[in-house]
MINUBA-584326 format. One line per 8 residues: their letters; for each residue x negated, y negated, z of C-alpha. Coordinates in steps of 0.05 Angstrom, whole numbers, plus 5000, padded with zeros to 4 digits. Example, Ala and Ser with C-alpha at 12.3 -4.5 7.8 and 13.67 -1.06 7.14 Angstrom:
2
AS) 4754,5090,5156 ~ 4727,5021,5143
//
This chain:
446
XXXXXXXX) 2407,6710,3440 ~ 2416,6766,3491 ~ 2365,6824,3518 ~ 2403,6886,3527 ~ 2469,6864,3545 ~ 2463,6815,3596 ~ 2400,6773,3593 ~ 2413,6707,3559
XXXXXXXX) 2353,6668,3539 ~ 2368,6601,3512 ~ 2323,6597,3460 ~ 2274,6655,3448 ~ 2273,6729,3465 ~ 2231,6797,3450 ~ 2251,6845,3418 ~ 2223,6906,3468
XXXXXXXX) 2251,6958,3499 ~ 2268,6947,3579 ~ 2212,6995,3602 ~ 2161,6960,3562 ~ 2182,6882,3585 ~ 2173,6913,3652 ~ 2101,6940,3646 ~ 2085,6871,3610
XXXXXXXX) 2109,6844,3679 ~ 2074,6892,3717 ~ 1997,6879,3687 ~ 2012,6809,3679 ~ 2024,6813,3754 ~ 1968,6848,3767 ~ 1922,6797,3735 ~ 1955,6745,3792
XXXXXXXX) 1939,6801,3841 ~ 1864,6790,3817 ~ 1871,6717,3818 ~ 1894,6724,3892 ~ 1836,6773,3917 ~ 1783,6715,3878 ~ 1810,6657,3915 ~ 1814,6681,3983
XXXXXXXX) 1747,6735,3979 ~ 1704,6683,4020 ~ 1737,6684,4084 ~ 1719,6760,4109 ~ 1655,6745,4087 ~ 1629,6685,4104 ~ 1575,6714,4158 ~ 1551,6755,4105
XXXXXXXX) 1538,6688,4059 ~ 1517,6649,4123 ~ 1466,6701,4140 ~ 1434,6721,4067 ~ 1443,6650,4041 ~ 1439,6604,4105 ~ 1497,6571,4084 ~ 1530,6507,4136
XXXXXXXX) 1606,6495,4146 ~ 1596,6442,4086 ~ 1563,6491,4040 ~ 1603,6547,4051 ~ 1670,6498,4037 ~ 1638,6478,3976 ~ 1634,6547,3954 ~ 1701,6573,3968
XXXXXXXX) 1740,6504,3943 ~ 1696,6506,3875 ~ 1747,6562,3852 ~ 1802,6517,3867 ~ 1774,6452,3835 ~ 1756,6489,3775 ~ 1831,6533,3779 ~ 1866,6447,3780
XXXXXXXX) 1821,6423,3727 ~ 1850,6476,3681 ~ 1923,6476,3690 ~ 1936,6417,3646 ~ 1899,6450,3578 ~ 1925,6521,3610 ~ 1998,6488,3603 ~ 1998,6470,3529
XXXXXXXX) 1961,6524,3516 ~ 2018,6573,3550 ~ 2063,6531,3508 ~ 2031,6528,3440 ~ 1995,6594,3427 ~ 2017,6637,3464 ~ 2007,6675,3526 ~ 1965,6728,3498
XXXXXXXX) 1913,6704,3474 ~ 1907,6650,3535 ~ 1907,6698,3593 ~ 1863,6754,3569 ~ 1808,6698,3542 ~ 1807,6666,3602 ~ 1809,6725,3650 ~ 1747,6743,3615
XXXXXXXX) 1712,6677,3639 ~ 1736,6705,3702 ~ 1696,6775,3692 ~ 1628,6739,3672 ~ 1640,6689,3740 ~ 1640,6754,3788 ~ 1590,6780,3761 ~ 1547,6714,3771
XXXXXXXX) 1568,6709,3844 ~ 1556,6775,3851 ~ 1472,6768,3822 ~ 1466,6698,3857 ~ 1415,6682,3905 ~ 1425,6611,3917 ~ 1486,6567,3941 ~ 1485,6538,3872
XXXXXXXX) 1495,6606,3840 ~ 1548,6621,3893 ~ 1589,6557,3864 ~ 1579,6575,3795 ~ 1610,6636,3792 ~ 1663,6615,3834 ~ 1668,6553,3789 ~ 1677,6603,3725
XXXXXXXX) 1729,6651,3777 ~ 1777,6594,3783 ~ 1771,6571,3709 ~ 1775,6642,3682 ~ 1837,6658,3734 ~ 1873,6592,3723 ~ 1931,6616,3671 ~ 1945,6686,3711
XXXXXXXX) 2002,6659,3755 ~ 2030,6611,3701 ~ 2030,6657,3642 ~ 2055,6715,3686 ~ 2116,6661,3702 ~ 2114,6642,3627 ~ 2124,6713,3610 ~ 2187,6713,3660
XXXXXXXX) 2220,6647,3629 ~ 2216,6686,3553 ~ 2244,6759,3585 ~ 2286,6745,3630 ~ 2357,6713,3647 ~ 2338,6636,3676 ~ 2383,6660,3739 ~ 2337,6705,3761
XXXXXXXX) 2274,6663,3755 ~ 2269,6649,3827 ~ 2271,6714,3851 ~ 2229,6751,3798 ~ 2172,6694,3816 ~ 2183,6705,3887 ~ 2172,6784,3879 ~ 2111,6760,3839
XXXXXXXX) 2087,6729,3892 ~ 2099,6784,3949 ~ 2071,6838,3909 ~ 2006,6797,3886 ~ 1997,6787,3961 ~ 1973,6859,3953 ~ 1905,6817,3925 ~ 1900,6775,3990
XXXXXXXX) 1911,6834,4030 ~ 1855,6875,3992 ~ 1810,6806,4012 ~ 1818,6818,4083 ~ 1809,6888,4121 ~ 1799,6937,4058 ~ 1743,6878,4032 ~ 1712,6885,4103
XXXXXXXX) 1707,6956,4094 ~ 1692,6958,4025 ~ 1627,6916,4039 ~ 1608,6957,4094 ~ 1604,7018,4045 ~ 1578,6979,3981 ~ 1551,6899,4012 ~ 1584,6847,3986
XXXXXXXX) 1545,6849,3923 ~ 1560,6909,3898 ~ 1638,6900,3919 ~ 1645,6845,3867 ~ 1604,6875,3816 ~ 1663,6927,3823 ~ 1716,6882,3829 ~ 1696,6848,3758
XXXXXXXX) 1692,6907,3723 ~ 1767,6925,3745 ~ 1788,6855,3726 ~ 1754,6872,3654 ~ 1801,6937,3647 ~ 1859,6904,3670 ~ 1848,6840,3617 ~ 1834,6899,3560
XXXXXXXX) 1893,6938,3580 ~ 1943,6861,3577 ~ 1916,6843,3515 ~ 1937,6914,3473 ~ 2005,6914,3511 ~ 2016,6848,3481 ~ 1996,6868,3412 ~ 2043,6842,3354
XXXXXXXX) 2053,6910,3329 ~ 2125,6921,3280 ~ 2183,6911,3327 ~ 2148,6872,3390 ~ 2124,6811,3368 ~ 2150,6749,3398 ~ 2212,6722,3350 ~ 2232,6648,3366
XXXXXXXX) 2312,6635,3358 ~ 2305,6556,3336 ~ 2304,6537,3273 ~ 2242,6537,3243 ~ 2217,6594,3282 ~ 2150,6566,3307 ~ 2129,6544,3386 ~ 2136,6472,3404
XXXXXXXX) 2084,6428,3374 ~ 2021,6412,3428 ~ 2048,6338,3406 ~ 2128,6353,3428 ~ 2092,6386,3494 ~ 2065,6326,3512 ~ 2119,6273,3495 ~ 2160,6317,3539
XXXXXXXX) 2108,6319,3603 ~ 2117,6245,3586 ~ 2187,6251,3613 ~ 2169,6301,3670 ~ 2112,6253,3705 ~ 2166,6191,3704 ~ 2211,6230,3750 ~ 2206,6217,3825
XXXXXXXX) 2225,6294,3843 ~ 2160,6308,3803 ~ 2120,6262,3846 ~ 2149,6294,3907 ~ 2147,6357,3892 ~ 2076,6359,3865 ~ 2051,6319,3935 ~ 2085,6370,3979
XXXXXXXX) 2056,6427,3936 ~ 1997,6398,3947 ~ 1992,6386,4020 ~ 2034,6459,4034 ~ 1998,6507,3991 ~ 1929,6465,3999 ~ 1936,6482,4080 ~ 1961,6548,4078
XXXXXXXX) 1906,6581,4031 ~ 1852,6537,4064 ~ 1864,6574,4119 ~ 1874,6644,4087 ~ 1817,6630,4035 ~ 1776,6609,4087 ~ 1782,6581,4153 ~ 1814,6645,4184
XXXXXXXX) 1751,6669,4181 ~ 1701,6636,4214 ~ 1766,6607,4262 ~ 1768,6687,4290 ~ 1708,6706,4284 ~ 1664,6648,4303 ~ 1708,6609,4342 ~ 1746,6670,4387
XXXXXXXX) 1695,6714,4378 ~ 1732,6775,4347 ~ 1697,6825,4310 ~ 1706,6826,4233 ~ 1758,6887,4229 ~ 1798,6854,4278 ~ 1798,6786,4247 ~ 1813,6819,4169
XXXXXXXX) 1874,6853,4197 ~ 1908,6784,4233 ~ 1894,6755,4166 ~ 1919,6816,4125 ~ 1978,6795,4172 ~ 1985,6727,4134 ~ 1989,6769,4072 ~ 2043,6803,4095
XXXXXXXX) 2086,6755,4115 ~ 2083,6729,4047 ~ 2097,6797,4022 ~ 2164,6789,4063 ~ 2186,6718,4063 ~ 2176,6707,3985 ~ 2231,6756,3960 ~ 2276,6743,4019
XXXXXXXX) 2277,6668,4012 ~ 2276,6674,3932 ~ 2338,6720,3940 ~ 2371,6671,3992 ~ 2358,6613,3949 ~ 2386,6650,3884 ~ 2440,6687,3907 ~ 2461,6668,3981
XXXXXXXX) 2444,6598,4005 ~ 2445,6576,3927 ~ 2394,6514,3951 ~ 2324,6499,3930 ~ 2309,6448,3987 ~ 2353,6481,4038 ~ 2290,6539,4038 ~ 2232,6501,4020
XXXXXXXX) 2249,6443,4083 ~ 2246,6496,4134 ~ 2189,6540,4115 ~ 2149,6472,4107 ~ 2170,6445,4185 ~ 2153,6526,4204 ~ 2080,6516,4188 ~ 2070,6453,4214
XXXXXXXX) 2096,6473,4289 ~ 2050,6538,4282 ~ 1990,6497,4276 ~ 2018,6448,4326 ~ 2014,6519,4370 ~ 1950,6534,4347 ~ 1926,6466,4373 ~ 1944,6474,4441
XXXXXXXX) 1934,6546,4449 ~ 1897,6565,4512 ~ 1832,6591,4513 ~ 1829,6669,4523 ~ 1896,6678,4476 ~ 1909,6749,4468 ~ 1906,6781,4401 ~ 1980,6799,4399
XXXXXXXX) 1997,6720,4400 ~ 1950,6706,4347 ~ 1970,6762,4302 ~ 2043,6739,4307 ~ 2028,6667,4296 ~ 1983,6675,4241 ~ 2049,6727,4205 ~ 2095,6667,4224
XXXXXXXX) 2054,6627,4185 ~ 2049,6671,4123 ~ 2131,6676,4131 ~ 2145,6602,4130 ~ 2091,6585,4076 ~ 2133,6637,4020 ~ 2185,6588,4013 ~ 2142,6546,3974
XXXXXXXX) 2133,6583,3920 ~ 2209,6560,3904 ~ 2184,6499,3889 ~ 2164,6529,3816 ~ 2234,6541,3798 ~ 2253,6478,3828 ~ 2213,6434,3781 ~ 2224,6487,3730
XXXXXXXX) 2296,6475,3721 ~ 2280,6396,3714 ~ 2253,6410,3647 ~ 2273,6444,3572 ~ 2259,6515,3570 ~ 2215,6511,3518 ~ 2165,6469,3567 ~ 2176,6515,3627
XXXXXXXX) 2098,6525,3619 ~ 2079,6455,3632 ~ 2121,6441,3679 ~ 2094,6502,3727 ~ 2027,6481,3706 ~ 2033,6410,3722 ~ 2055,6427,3795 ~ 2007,6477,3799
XXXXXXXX) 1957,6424,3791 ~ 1957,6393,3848 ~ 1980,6467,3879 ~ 1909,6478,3869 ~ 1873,6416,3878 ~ 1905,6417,3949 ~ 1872,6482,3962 ~ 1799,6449,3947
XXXXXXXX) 1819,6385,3976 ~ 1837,6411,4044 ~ 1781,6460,4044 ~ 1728,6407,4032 ~ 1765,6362,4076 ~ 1778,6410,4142 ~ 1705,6426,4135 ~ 1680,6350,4124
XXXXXXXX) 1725,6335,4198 ~ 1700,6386,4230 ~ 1625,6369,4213 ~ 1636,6292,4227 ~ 1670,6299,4295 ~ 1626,6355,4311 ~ 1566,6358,4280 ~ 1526,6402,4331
XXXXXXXX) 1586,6446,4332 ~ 1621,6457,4265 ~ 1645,6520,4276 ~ 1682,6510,4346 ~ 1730,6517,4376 ~ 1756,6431,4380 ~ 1733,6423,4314 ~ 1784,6467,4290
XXXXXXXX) 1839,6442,4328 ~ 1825,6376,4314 ~ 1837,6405,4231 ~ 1894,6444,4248 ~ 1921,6373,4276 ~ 1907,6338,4215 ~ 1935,6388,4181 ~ 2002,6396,4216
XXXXXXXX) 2016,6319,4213 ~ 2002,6322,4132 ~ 2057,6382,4130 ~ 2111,6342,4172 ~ 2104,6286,4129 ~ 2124,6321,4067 ~ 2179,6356,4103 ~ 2207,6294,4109
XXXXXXXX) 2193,6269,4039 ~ 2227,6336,4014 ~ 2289,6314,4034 ~ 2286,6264,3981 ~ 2288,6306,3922 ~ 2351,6325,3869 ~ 2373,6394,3882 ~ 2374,6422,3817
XXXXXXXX) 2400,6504,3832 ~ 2468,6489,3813 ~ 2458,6446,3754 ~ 2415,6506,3726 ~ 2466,6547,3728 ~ 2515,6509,3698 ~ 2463,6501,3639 ~ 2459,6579,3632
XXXXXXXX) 2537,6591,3632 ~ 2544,6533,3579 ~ 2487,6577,3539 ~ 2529,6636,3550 ~ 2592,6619,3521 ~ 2556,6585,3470 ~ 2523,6647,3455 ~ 2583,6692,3460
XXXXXX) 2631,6640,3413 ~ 2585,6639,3348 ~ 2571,6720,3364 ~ 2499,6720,3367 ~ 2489,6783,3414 ~ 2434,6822,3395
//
């Protein structure tokens, strides 16, 4: 089956017009924008939850990596969902989860309250990124999956960036409080406006080309996730998800933070912009190395290796940086960082292209799994170090280093272990020119 005249999707399609597939791929990615402003919200304003709530390095963890324990629990259930009924109904339910948990963090006046809401945030935000790459996989050509993820990615950095210096601001003007009272009533609009733009109206619903014109079985989804988790490039790829994404956004989610602002001393404004400076080296690497791996370099691991080894010497730097570093080094190590971290966002088309179309949703949310769980496991876990080698002095300046360490030696590990996966790029798309003359032979062009 074809969209328009040169989209070939193996086995489903719908029937919209080009304008309209594009604003489904433009909320859809604004719901991940959401997802990325929720998840990395607490770093910026961590004094104002140490102050008001007397929160310790261990508390304040807890709070930020609830989101991300809750955001892993659900990507198993958010994966057969995706594949079974339907993203519709799945992202603008859960999204809604995601309104009520703002609101509660917004109202609470313990630490408990604080987890809560963050606990419902992750939950509700869970199925943002995977539907929005669901969505892709059922409107697009397969050959452009990598890059239309990676520009996914860039432009829902525009969340992380509205976390740092415009959140600063914005709780200067309004407290913190009243910013994510605000923020959950946008998130409300946007999950209104998805779920109407998705409406099965005459002419747009979702038609499925095999033959009995229904979504896989929740029983077929799982026999094949059988076959995914016996395949060692799933084992690999899910552990160096874990340990790259889990380090990066444990940093931008939180650590960044109190890192500038407690550790160097810089003022709030100053540290929101180096960390809006993380955002935007996202913003730049993930299209650039999603366009080098589709259409220049044609390698999955010949990206990912390099941007994994990038991060690990910049917090190598980081650990040996001299005391009185100027703002224009950290700035540009902390971009670096943001730069070599997009690559791994390939890794979703990598394991993607290991698996039928049809289960394209739970392979993404299988990986994304322990994407997630790495977030609240390295959170939890650079906080716990820095606590037990430093207890008087959590928040200094050794304790971080001595995470930042730990953290660099867990990245060049998996760098290494990389190197043992299948590259699967070209295999793909062999697979789509196959479908292609298939398609072209019987004359099913739409």
């Amino acid at each position: 089956m074809f969209l328009g005249k040169d989209q070939i999707i193996p086995l489903h399609f719908i029937k919209l017009k080009t304008s309209r597939r594009w604003l489904i791929f433009i909320i859809a990615g604004t719901l991940f924008t959401l997802s990325q402003f929720y998840r990395s919200s607490v770093a910026v304003i961590s004094p104002n939850l140490i102050q008001d709530l007397n929160l310790d390095a261990w508390k304040l963890s807890t709070v930020s990596a609830s989101f991300f324990y809750a955001f892993a629990l659900m990507q198993i259930p958010v994966g057969i969902f995706l594949d079974s009924i339907g993203p519709r109904i799945t992202m603008t339910l859960l999204t809604l989860v995601a309104v009520a948990g703002a609101f509660l963090f917004a109202i609470g006046e313990s630490y408990h309250h604080l987890a809560i809401g963050r606990v419902l945030l992750g939950a509700g935000m869970a199925c943002n990124f995977m539907g929005t790459l669901k969505l892709i996989t059922i409107l697009f050509d397969p050959k452009y999956f990598a890059t239309l993820s990676a520009i996914i990615v860039s432009v829902s950095t525009a969340g992380n960036i509205a976390a740092a210096t415009p959140l600063v601001i914005m709780v200067q003007f309004m407290r913190w409080r009243n910013s994510f009272m605000t923020m959950g009533g946008i998130t409300f609009v946007i999950a209104f406006l998805f779920f109407f733009l998705l409406s099965d109206r005459p002419g747009t619903k979702l038609i499925l080309s095999h033959k009995n014109n229904s979504r896989p079985m929740i029983g077929d989804t799982l026999k094949r996730a059988k076959i995914l988790f016996s395949q060692k490039d799933f084992w690999i790829i899910s552990f160096s998800t874990f340990c790259r994404y889990g380090v990066f956004a444990s940093v931008q989610a939180l650590w960044a933070g109190p890192y500038l602002m407690n550790a160097i001393g810089l003022s709030p404004v100053t540290a929101g912009n180096i960390i809006l400076l993380m955002s935007i080296g996202i913003i730049i690497g993930s299209p650039l190395s999603g366009h080098l791996s589709d259409r220049i370099i044609n390698s999955r691991k010949r990206i990912i290796i390099p941007g994994i080894w990038g991060m690990a010497i910049i917090l190598c730097i980081l650990v040996f940086l001299p005391d009185g570093t100027g703002k224009i080094t950290l700035s540009l190590l902390f971009f670096l960082f943001g730069l070599f971290s997009s690559s791994g966002q390939i890794m979703y088309a990598h394991i993607k292209e290991q698996v039928p179309h049809e289960n394209a949703g739970m392979a993404m949310t299988a990986i994304n799994f322990f994407t997630m769980g790495g977030v609240a496991v390295f959170l939890q876990g650079m906080g716990s170090v820095m606590k037990f080698l430093y207890p008087g002095a959590s928040l200094g300046v050794p304790a971080f280093r001595s995470a930042f360490l730990i953290s660099g030696i867990c990245l060049a590990i998996i760098g290494v272990c990389y190197t043992l996966t299948s590259e699967t790029l070209t295999l793909e798309i062999t697979k789509s020119q196959m479908s292609f003359h298939r398609n072209e032979d019987s004359g099913t062009q739409e």
